[in-house]
One Martini backbone bead per residue (centre of mass of N, CA, C, O) as a GRO file, in nm:
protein
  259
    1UNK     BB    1   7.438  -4.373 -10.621
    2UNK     BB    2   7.153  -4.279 -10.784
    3UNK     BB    3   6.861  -4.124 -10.725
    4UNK     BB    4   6.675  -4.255 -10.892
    5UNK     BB    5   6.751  -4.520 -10.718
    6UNK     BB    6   6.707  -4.436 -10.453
    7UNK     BB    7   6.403  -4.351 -10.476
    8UNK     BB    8   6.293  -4.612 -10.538
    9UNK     BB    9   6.374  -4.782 -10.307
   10UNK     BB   10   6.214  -4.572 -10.086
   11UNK     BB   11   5.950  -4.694 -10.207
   12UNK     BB   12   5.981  -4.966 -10.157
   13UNK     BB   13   5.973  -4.942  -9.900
   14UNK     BB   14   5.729  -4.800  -9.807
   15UNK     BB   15   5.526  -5.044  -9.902
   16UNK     BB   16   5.640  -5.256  -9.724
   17UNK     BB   17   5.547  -5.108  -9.462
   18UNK     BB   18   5.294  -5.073  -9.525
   19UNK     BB   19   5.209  -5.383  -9.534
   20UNK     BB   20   5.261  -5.402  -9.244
   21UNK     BB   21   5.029  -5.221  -9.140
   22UNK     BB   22   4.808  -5.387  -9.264
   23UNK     BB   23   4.873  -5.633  -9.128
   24UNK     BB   24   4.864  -5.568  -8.859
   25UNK     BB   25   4.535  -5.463  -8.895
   26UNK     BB   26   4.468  -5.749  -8.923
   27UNK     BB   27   4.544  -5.892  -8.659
   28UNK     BB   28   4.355  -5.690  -8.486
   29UNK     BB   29   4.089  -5.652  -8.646
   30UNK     BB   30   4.068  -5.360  -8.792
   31UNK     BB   31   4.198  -5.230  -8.529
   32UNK     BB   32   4.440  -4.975  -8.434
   33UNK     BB   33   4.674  -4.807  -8.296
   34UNK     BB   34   4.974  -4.686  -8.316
   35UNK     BB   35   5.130  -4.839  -8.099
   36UNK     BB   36   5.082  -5.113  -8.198
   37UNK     BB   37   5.180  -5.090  -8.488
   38UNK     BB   38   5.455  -5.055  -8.436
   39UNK     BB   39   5.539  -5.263  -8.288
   40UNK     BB   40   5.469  -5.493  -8.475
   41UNK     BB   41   5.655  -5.397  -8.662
   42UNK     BB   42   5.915  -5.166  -8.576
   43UNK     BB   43   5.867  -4.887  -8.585
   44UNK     BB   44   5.859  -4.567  -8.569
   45UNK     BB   45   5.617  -4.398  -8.454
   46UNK     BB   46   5.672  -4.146  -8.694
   47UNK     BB   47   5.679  -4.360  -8.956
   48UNK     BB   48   5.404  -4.472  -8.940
   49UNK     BB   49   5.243  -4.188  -8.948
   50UNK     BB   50   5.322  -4.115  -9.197
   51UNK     BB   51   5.247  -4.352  -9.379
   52UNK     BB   52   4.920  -4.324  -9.260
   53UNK     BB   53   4.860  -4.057  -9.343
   54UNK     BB   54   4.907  -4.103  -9.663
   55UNK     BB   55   4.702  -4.311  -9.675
   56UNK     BB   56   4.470  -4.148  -9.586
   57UNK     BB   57   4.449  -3.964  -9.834
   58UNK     BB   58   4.390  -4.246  -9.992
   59UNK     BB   59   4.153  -4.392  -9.843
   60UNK     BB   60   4.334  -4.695  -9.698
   61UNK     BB   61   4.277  -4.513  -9.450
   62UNK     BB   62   4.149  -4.473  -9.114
   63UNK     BB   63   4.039  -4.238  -8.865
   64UNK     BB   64   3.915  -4.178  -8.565
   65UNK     BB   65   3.849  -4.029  -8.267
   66UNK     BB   66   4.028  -4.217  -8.104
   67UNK     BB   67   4.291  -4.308  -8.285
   68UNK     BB   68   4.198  -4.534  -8.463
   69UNK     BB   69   4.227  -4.749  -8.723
   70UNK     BB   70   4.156  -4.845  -9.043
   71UNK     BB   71   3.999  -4.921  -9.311
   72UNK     BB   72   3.942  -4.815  -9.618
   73UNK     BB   73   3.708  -4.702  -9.857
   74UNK     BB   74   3.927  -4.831 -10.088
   75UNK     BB   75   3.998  -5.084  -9.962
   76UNK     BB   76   3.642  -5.168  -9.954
   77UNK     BB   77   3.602  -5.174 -10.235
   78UNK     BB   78   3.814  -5.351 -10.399
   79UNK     BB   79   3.732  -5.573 -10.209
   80UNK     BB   80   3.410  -5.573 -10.384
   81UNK     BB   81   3.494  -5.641 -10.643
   82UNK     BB   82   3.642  -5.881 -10.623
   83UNK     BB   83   3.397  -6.004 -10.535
   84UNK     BB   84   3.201  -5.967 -10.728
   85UNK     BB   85   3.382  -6.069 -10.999
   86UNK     BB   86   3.402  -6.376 -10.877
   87UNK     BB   87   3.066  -6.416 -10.852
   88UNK     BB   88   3.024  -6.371 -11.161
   89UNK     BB   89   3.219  -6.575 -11.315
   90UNK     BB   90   3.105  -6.804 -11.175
   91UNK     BB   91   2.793  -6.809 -11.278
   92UNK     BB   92   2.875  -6.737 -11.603
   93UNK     BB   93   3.036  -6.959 -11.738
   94UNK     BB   94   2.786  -7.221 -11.779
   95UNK     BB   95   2.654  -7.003 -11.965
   96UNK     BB   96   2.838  -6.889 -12.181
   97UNK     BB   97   2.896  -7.240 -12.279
   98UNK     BB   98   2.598  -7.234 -12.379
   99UNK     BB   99   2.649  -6.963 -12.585
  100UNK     BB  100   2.864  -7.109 -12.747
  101UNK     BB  101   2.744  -7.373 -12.851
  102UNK     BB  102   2.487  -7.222 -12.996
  103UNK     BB  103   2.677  -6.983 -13.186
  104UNK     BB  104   3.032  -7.091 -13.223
  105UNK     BB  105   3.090  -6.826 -13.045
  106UNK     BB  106   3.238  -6.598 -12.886
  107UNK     BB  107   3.221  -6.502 -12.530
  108UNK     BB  108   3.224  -6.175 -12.310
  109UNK     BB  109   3.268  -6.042 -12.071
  110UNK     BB  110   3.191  -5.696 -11.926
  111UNK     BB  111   3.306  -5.421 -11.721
  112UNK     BB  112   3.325  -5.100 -11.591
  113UNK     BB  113   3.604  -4.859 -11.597
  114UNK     BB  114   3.519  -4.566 -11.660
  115UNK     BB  115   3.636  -4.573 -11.996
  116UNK     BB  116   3.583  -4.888 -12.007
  117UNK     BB  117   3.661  -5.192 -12.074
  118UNK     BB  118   3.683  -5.504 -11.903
  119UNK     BB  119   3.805  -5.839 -11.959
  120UNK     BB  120   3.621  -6.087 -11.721
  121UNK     BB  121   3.551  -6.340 -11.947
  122UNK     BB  122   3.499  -6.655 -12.126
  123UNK     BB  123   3.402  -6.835 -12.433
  124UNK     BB  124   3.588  -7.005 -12.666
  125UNK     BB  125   3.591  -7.066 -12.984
  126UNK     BB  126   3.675  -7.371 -13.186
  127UNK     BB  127   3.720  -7.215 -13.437
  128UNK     BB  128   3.963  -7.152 -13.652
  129UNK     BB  129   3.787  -6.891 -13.665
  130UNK     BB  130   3.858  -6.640 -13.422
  131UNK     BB  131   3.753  -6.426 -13.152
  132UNK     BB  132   4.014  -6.337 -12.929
  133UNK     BB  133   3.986  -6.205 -12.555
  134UNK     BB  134   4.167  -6.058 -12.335
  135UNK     BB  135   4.196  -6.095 -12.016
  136UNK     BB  136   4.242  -5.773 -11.918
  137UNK     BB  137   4.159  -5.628 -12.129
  138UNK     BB  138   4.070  -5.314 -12.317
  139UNK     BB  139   3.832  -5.059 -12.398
  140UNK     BB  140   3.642  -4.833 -12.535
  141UNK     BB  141   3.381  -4.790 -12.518
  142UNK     BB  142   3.255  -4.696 -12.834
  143UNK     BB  143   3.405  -4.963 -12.923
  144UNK     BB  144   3.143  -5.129 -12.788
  145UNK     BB  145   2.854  -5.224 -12.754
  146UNK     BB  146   2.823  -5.245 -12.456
  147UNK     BB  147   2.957  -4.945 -12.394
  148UNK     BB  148   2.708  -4.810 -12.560
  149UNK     BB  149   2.498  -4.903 -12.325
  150UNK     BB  150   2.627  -4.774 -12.100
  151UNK     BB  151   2.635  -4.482 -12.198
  152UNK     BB  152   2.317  -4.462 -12.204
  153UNK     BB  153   2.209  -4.459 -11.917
  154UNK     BB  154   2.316  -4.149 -11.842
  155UNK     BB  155   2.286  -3.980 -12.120
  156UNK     BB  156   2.344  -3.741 -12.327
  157UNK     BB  157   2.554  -3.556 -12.144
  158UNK     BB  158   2.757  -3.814 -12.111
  159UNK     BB  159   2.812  -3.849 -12.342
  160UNK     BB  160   2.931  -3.572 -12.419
  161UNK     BB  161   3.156  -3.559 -12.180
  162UNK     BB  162   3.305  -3.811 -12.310
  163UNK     BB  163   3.384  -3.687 -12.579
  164UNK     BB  164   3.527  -3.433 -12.462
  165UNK     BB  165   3.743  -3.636 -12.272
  166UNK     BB  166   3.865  -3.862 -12.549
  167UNK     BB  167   3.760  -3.809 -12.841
  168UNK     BB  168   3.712  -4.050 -12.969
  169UNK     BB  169   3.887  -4.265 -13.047
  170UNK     BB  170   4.018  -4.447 -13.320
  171UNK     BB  171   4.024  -4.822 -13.440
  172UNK     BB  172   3.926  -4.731 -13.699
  173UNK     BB  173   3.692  -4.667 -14.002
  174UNK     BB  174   3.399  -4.704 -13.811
  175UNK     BB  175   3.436  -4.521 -13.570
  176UNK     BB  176   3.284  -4.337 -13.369
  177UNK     BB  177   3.327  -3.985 -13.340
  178UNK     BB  178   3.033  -3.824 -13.309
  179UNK     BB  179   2.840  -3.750 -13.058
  180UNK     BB  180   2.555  -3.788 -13.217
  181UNK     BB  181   2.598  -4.024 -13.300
  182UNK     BB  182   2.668  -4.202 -13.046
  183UNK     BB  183   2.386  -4.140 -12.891
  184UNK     BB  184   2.211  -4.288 -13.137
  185UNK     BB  185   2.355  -4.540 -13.120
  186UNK     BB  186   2.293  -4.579 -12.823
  187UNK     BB  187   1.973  -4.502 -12.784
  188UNK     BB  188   1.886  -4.751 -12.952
  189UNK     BB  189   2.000  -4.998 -12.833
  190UNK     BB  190   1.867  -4.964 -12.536
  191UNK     BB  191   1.550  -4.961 -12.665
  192UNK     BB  192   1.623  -5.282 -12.777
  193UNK     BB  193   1.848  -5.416 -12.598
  194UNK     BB  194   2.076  -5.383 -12.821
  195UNK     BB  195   2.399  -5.420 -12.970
  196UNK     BB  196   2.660  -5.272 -13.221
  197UNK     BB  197   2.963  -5.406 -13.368
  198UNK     BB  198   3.085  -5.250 -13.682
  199UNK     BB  199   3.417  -5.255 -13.680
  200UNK     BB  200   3.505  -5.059 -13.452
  201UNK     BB  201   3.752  -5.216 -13.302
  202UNK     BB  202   3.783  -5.442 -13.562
  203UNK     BB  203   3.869  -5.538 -13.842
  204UNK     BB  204   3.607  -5.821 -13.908
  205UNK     BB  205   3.468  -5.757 -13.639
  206UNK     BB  206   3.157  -5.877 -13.452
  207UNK     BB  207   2.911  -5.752 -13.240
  208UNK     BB  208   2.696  -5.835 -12.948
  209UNK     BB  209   2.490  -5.645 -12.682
  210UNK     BB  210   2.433  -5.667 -12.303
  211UNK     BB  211   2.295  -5.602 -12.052
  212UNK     BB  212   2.296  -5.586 -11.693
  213UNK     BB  213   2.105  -5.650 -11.389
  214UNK     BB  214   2.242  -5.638 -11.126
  215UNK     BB  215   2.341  -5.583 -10.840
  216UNK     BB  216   2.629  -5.366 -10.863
  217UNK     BB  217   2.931  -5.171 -10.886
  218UNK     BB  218   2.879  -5.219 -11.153
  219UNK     BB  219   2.890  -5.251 -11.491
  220UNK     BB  220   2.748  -5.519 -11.714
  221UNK     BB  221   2.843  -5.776 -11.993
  222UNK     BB  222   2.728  -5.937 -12.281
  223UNK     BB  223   2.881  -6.145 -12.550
  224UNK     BB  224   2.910  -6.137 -12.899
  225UNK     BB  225   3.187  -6.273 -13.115
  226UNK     BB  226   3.245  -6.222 -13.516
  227UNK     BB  227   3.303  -6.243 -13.777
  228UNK     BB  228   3.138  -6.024 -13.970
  229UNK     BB  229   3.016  -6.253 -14.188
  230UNK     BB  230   2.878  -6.427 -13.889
  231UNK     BB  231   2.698  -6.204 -13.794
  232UNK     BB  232   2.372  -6.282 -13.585
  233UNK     BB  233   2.077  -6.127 -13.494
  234UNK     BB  234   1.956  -6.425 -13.439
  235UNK     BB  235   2.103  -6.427 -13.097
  236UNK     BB  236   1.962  -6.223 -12.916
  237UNK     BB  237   1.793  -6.397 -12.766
  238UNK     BB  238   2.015  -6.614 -12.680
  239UNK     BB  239   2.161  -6.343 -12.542
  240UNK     BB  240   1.958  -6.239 -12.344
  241UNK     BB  241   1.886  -6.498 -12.172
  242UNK     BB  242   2.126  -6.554 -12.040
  243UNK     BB  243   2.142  -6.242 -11.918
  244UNK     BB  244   1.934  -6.387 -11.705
  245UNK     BB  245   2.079  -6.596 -11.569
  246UNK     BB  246   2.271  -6.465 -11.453
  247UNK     BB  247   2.094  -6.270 -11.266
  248UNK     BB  248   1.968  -6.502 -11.124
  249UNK     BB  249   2.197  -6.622 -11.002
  250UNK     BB  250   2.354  -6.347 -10.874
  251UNK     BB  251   2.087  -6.340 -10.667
  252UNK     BB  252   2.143  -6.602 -10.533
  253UNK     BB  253   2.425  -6.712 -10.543
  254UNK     BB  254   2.437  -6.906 -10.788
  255UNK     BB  255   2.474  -7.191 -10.958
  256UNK     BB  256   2.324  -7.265 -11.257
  257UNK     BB  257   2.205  -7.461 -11.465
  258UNK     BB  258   2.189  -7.626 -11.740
  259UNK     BB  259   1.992  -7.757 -12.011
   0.00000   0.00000   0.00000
Protein backbone atom coordinates (compact mmCIF):
# COMPACT_ATOMS: atom_id res chain seq x y z
CA UNK A 1 0.00 0.00 0.00
CA UNK A 2 1.24 3.47 -1.18
CA UNK A 3 1.65 6.14 1.71
CA UNK A 4 -0.64 8.23 -0.03
CA UNK A 5 -3.27 5.53 0.32
CA UNK A 6 -2.27 4.99 4.40
CA UNK A 7 -2.63 8.90 4.39
CA UNK A 8 -5.93 8.51 3.39
CA UNK A 9 -7.33 6.26 5.24
CA UNK A 10 -5.47 7.76 8.16
CA UNK A 11 -7.55 10.54 7.82
CA UNK A 12 -10.67 9.07 7.23
CA UNK A 13 -10.10 7.07 9.94
CA UNK A 14 -10.04 10.14 11.90
CA UNK A 15 -12.91 11.53 10.85
CA UNK A 16 -14.90 8.26 11.53
CA UNK A 17 -13.80 8.65 15.39
CA UNK A 18 -14.07 12.64 15.72
CA UNK A 19 -18.05 11.91 14.50
CA UNK A 20 -17.86 9.04 16.85
CA UNK A 21 -16.85 11.24 20.02
CA UNK A 22 -18.99 14.32 18.73
CA UNK A 23 -21.87 11.67 18.96
CA UNK A 24 -20.95 10.46 22.30
CA UNK A 25 -21.07 14.10 23.46
CA UNK A 26 -24.49 14.40 22.14
CA UNK A 27 -25.70 11.52 23.90
CA UNK A 28 -23.99 12.89 27.59
CA UNK A 29 -26.30 15.77 27.33
CA UNK A 30 -23.67 17.90 25.23
CA UNK A 31 -21.04 17.72 28.11
CA UNK A 32 -18.76 14.93 29.09
CA UNK A 33 -15.35 14.27 30.81
CA UNK A 34 -12.48 12.15 28.53
CA UNK A 35 -13.30 9.07 30.55
CA UNK A 36 -16.75 8.78 29.70
CA UNK A 37 -16.11 9.72 26.31
CA UNK A 38 -13.60 7.19 25.50
CA UNK A 39 -16.01 4.25 27.42
CA UNK A 40 -18.45 4.76 24.79
CA UNK A 41 -16.96 5.18 22.08
CA UNK A 42 -14.21 2.40 22.84
CA UNK A 43 -11.25 4.33 21.84
CA UNK A 44 -8.26 4.22 24.03
CA UNK A 45 -8.42 7.79 26.26
CA UNK A 46 -5.13 8.99 24.90
CA UNK A 47 -6.69 8.50 21.19
CA UNK A 48 -10.02 10.35 21.87
CA UNK A 49 -7.44 13.22 23.89
CA UNK A 50 -5.38 13.52 20.78
CA UNK A 51 -8.26 13.80 18.64
CA UNK A 52 -10.52 16.30 21.23
CA UNK A 53 -7.06 18.16 21.17
CA UNK A 54 -7.00 19.12 17.96
CA UNK A 55 -10.94 19.57 17.62
CA UNK A 56 -9.99 21.95 19.83
CA UNK A 57 -7.48 23.99 18.27
CA UNK A 58 -10.22 24.32 15.30
CA UNK A 59 -13.01 25.40 17.48
CA UNK A 60 -15.03 22.33 16.67
CA UNK A 61 -14.73 21.27 20.75
CA UNK A 62 -14.42 23.61 23.72
CA UNK A 63 -12.92 22.06 27.20
CA UNK A 64 -14.25 23.78 30.67
CA UNK A 65 -11.74 24.29 34.19
CA UNK A 66 -13.50 21.04 35.38
CA UNK A 67 -12.24 18.86 32.66
CA UNK A 68 -15.49 18.39 30.56
CA UNK A 69 -15.97 18.70 27.06
CA UNK A 70 -18.57 20.86 25.30
CA UNK A 71 -19.40 21.69 21.82
CA UNK A 72 -17.15 24.46 20.53
CA UNK A 73 -18.53 27.96 19.38
CA UNK A 74 -17.74 26.92 15.68
CA UNK A 75 -20.25 24.17 15.51
CA UNK A 76 -22.63 26.25 17.58
CA UNK A 77 -22.23 28.81 14.95
CA UNK A 78 -22.60 26.23 12.13
CA UNK A 79 -25.57 25.71 13.77
CA UNK A 80 -27.26 28.73 14.02
CA UNK A 81 -26.50 29.58 10.34
CA UNK A 82 -28.22 26.27 9.25
CA UNK A 83 -30.98 27.25 11.16
CA UNK A 84 -31.14 30.50 10.57
CA UNK A 85 -30.71 30.14 6.26
CA UNK A 86 -33.58 27.18 6.46
CA UNK A 87 -36.15 29.76 8.38
CA UNK A 88 -35.05 32.51 6.25
CA UNK A 89 -36.04 30.05 2.71
CA UNK A 90 -38.92 29.11 4.38
CA UNK A 91 -40.25 32.32 4.80
CA UNK A 92 -38.76 33.28 1.44
CA UNK A 93 -40.26 31.01 -0.68
CA UNK A 94 -44.07 31.92 -1.19
CA UNK A 95 -42.75 35.91 -1.13
CA UNK A 96 -40.54 35.48 -4.01
CA UNK A 97 -43.31 33.03 -6.12
CA UNK A 98 -45.51 36.23 -5.52
CA UNK A 99 -42.35 38.32 -7.18
CA UNK A 100 -41.82 36.29 -9.86
CA UNK A 101 -45.38 36.00 -11.03
CA UNK A 102 -45.23 39.31 -11.06
CA UNK A 103 -42.59 39.92 -13.44
CA UNK A 104 -42.44 36.72 -14.50
CA UNK A 105 -38.89 36.37 -14.06
CA UNK A 106 -36.74 34.48 -11.60
CA UNK A 107 -36.36 35.78 -7.99
CA UNK A 108 -32.99 34.76 -6.31
CA UNK A 109 -32.12 34.58 -2.68
CA UNK A 110 -28.62 35.04 -1.75
CA UNK A 111 -26.50 35.69 1.74
CA UNK A 112 -22.77 36.35 1.79
CA UNK A 113 -20.22 34.41 3.16
CA UNK A 114 -16.44 35.72 3.03
CA UNK A 115 -15.96 37.43 -0.35
CA UNK A 116 -18.62 35.89 -2.24
CA UNK A 117 -23.20 35.21 -2.70
CA UNK A 118 -24.25 31.74 -2.54
CA UNK A 119 -27.46 31.50 -3.91
CA UNK A 120 -29.76 29.43 -1.00
CA UNK A 121 -33.16 29.84 -2.71
CA UNK A 122 -35.05 31.14 -5.91
CA UNK A 123 -38.09 31.40 -7.31
CA UNK A 124 -37.67 30.37 -11.57
CA UNK A 125 -39.48 32.14 -14.36
CA UNK A 126 -41.60 29.99 -16.60
CA UNK A 127 -40.48 31.67 -19.76
CA UNK A 128 -38.05 29.66 -22.14
CA UNK A 129 -35.46 32.05 -21.91
CA UNK A 130 -35.11 32.35 -18.64
CA UNK A 131 -32.24 32.89 -16.32
CA UNK A 132 -31.33 30.01 -14.02
CA UNK A 133 -29.63 30.00 -11.12
CA UNK A 134 -27.84 27.05 -8.90
CA UNK A 135 -28.69 26.76 -5.86
CA UNK A 136 -25.39 26.84 -3.66
CA UNK A 137 -23.86 28.27 -6.66
CA UNK A 138 -21.45 31.19 -5.87
CA UNK A 139 -20.18 34.49 -7.42
CA UNK A 140 -17.83 37.46 -6.21
CA UNK A 141 -19.50 39.87 -4.75
CA UNK A 142 -18.71 42.72 -7.03
CA UNK A 143 -20.17 41.13 -9.56
CA UNK A 144 -23.25 41.22 -8.44
CA UNK A 145 -26.51 43.63 -7.66
CA UNK A 146 -27.01 42.26 -4.41
CA UNK A 147 -23.23 41.56 -3.39
CA UNK A 148 -21.96 45.05 -4.25
CA UNK A 149 -24.60 46.50 -1.93
CA UNK A 150 -23.33 44.31 0.63
CA UNK A 151 -19.90 45.43 0.20
CA UNK A 152 -20.96 49.28 0.79
CA UNK A 153 -22.50 48.35 4.19
CA UNK A 154 -19.01 48.34 5.51
CA UNK A 155 -17.28 51.72 3.77
CA UNK A 156 -14.64 52.66 1.03
CA UNK A 157 -12.00 51.49 3.16
CA UNK A 158 -13.71 47.72 3.18
CA UNK A 159 -14.60 48.12 -0.45
CA UNK A 160 -10.90 49.09 -0.77
CA UNK A 161 -9.18 46.19 0.91
CA UNK A 162 -11.75 43.78 -0.57
CA UNK A 163 -10.14 45.05 -3.81
CA UNK A 164 -6.64 44.56 -3.23
CA UNK A 165 -7.37 40.83 -1.39
CA UNK A 166 -9.43 39.27 -4.30
CA UNK A 167 -8.11 41.48 -7.47
CA UNK A 168 -11.36 42.26 -8.46
CA UNK A 169 -11.50 39.49 -11.19
CA UNK A 170 -13.40 39.94 -14.22
CA UNK A 171 -16.62 37.69 -15.24
CA UNK A 172 -17.00 39.71 -18.31
CA UNK A 173 -15.72 42.68 -19.79
CA UNK A 174 -18.85 44.52 -18.40
CA UNK A 175 -16.64 43.74 -14.51
CA UNK A 176 -15.96 46.33 -12.57
CA UNK A 177 -11.89 46.30 -11.97
CA UNK A 178 -11.09 49.30 -10.28
CA UNK A 179 -11.57 50.05 -7.10
CA UNK A 180 -12.48 53.50 -6.98
CA UNK A 181 -14.96 52.94 -9.75
CA UNK A 182 -16.68 49.56 -7.75
CA UNK A 183 -17.04 51.94 -4.41
CA UNK A 184 -19.23 54.63 -5.92
CA UNK A 185 -21.38 52.25 -7.80
CA UNK A 186 -22.10 50.07 -4.62
CA UNK A 187 -22.17 53.83 -2.27
CA UNK A 188 -24.86 55.05 -5.13
CA UNK A 189 -26.64 51.92 -4.72
CA UNK A 190 -26.80 51.85 -1.31
CA UNK A 191 -28.04 55.38 -1.12
CA UNK A 192 -30.80 54.92 -3.63
CA UNK A 193 -31.81 51.75 -2.11
CA UNK A 194 -31.11 49.17 -5.09
CA UNK A 195 -28.19 48.18 -7.14
CA UNK A 196 -27.57 47.14 -10.70
CA UNK A 197 -25.62 44.18 -12.43
CA UNK A 198 -25.07 45.11 -15.74
CA UNK A 199 -23.88 42.00 -17.75
CA UNK A 200 -20.85 42.13 -14.52
CA UNK A 201 -21.69 38.49 -14.17
CA UNK A 202 -22.56 36.86 -17.24
CA UNK A 203 -23.21 38.77 -20.70
CA UNK A 204 -26.70 39.08 -21.23
CA UNK A 205 -27.79 38.64 -18.20
CA UNK A 206 -28.74 41.89 -15.81
CA UNK A 207 -30.16 41.83 -12.05
CA UNK A 208 -31.81 44.50 -9.99
CA UNK A 209 -30.80 43.87 -5.83
CA UNK A 210 -31.84 44.87 -2.39
CA UNK A 211 -31.00 43.76 0.64
CA UNK A 212 -32.29 42.33 3.88
CA UNK A 213 -32.83 43.69 6.96
CA UNK A 214 -33.77 40.76 9.15
CA UNK A 215 -31.69 40.22 11.99
CA UNK A 216 -29.16 37.92 10.49
CA UNK A 217 -25.69 36.14 11.52
CA UNK A 218 -24.90 37.07 7.57
CA UNK A 219 -26.03 39.33 5.09
CA UNK A 220 -28.81 38.51 2.93
CA UNK A 221 -30.18 39.64 -0.50
CA UNK A 222 -33.06 39.43 -2.85
CA UNK A 223 -32.90 40.27 -6.16
CA UNK A 224 -34.31 39.69 -9.75
CA UNK A 225 -32.56 38.03 -12.99
CA UNK A 226 -33.27 38.78 -16.37
CA UNK A 227 -31.85 38.60 -19.73
CA UNK A 228 -30.46 42.31 -20.31
CA UNK A 229 -32.78 43.66 -22.64
CA UNK A 230 -36.40 42.73 -20.17
CA UNK A 231 -34.32 43.89 -17.39
CA UNK A 232 -36.71 46.83 -15.84
CA UNK A 233 -36.31 48.93 -13.18
CA UNK A 234 -39.75 49.64 -12.37
CA UNK A 235 -39.81 46.54 -10.77
CA UNK A 236 -37.96 47.90 -8.12
CA UNK A 237 -40.96 48.90 -6.08
CA UNK A 238 -42.15 45.37 -5.70
CA UNK A 239 -38.82 44.08 -4.82
CA UNK A 240 -38.42 46.36 -2.44
CA UNK A 241 -41.82 45.49 -0.92
CA UNK A 242 -40.94 42.01 -1.46
CA UNK A 243 -37.97 42.11 0.49
CA UNK A 244 -40.10 43.82 3.40
CA UNK A 245 -41.95 41.06 3.55
CA UNK A 246 -39.35 39.10 3.83
CA UNK A 247 -38.09 40.92 6.93
CA UNK A 248 -41.66 40.76 8.46
CA UNK A 249 -42.19 37.57 8.48
CA UNK A 250 -38.49 36.61 9.53
CA UNK A 251 -38.90 38.31 12.26
CA UNK A 252 -42.25 37.31 13.24
CA UNK A 253 -40.63 33.37 12.62
CA UNK A 254 -43.75 32.69 10.69
CA UNK A 255 -44.71 32.64 6.88
CA UNK A 256 -47.00 35.68 5.83
CA UNK A 257 -49.76 34.97 3.38
CA UNK A 258 -49.54 36.37 0.16
CA UNK A 259 -52.70 38.33 -1.03
Amino acid sequence: MSTSTTDKNSSIQVITRLRALLDALAAEGGSAPLKILAAVTGLAPSTAFRILASAQDNQLIARDAGGHYRFGQRLQDWAQLAHGRSDLRAVARPIMAWLRDQVQETVNLTIQEGDEVIYVERATSSRMMRVEQVIGSRAPLHTTAVGKLMLALNGEAAVQSYATRTGLPALTVHTLRQADALWENARSGLERGYALDNEEAEIGVGCLGVLLHSRLPWNAGLSISAPIERLQESWVPMLQEAARRIDRGHQKNDVPSIS
